[in-house]
N, C-alpha and C positions, 0 to 999 in steps of 0.2 A: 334804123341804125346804119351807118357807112360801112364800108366794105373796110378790115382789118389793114392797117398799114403797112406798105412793104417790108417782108421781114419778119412778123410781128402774129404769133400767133392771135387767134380771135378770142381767146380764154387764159387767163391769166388767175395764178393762184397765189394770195400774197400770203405766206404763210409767218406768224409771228411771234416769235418765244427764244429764250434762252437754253439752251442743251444743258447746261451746267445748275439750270435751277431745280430739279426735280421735275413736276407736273408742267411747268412751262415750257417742255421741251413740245410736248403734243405735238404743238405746230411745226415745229422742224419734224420731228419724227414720220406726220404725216407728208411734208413734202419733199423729204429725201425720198420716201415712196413712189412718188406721183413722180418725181425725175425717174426712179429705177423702170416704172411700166414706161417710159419715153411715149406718152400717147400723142398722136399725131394733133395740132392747132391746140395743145397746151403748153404754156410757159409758166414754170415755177420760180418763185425769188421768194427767198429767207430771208427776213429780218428780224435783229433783234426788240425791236419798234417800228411803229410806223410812224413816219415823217414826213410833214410838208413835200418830199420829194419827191414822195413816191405817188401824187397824182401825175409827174411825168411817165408813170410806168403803164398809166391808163390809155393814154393816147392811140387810139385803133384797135382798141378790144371793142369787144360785144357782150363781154359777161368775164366779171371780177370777182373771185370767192376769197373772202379774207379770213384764215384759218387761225385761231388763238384758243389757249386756254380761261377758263374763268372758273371762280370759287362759287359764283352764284348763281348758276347757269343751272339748268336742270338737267338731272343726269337718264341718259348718260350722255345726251348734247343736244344744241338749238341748232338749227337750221333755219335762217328768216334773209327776208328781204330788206337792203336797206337803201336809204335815199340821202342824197346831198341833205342834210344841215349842220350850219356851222357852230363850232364849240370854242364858246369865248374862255379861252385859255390864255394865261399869263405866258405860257410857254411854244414854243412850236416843237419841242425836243420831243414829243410821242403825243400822237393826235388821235384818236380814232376813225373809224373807215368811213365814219358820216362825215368827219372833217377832210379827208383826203378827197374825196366825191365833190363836195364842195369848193376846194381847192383847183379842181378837176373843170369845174365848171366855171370860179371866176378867171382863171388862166384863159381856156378855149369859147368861154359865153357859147357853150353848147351844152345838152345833155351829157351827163357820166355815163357809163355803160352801164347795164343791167347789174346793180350787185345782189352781193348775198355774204351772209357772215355766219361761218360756222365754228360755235363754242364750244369747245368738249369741256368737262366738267371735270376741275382736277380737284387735288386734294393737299397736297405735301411739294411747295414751294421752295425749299429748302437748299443755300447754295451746298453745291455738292454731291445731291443726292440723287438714284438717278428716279426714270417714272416709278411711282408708286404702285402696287400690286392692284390699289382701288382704278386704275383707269385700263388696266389692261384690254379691259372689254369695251369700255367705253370706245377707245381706240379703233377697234377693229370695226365697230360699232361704227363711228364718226368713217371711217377709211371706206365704208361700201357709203357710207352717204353723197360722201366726196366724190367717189366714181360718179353714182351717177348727177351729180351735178356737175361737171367736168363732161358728162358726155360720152364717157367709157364706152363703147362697145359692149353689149353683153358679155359675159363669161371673162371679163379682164381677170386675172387671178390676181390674189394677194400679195402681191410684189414686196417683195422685203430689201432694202438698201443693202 
């Protein structure tokens, strides 16, 4: 893999969810986190989805964690590897992270960075509401997995936003 692009840290955490939907916050929740520990060659971006655009956000990483919630995911979260393929969708308005990778790839005709996609397991969707009592753990749970995929430094503490 190339040396990270000027600027541009070498880790990048796309984290994805709605604050306002209950359990779909996870992903924000975790990455206001990871801005609070400010750890050295990570950059964190929030979105409410991912989109076609944000395989511009890969360019000179070395490793992409893409943080979201899911109902079908096994609790209290997945941690896996994933690889460019593309998802024939009628839409580009939210793709998943196989499609951004892919994206990633027909853009620069080069490999995508190393990814990985971390699920936590929510429960209560609900606009309005906020996390659910059932992901508490999970959270804290997913948040030391996150570290050390990220690269953390031992003994990072629990950084709260």
């Amino acid at each position: 893999m190339s040396a990270p692009a000027a600027g541009r840290a070498p880790v990048l955490v796309l984290a994805v969810g709605n604050p306002s939907r209950g359990d779909d916050a996870i992903g924000p929740e975790l990455a206001a986190r990871l801005e609070a520990a400010a750890l050295p060659g990570v950059e964190v971006i929030s979105e409410f989805q991912l989109q076609v655009e944000n395989a511009l956000d890969l360019v000179g990483r070395e490793r992409v964690i893409f943080v979201d919630a899911g109902t079908g995911t096994p609790a209290p979260y997945e941690l896996r590897r994933v690889t460019a393929a593309a998802d024939f969708l009628h839409t580009s308005h939210a793709i998943s992270p196989e499609s951004v990778l892919a994206t990633y790839e027909r853009l620069h005709g080069a490999p995508a960075p190393e990814a990985w996609v971390l699920c936590v397991r929510g429960e209560s969707f609900e606009l309005g509401a906020p996390l659910s009592g059932a992901v508490v753990g999970r959270v804290e749970a997913a948040w030391r997995a996150l570290l050390s995929a990220v690269g953390a430094p031992p003994g990072t503490q629990n950084t709260q936003p």
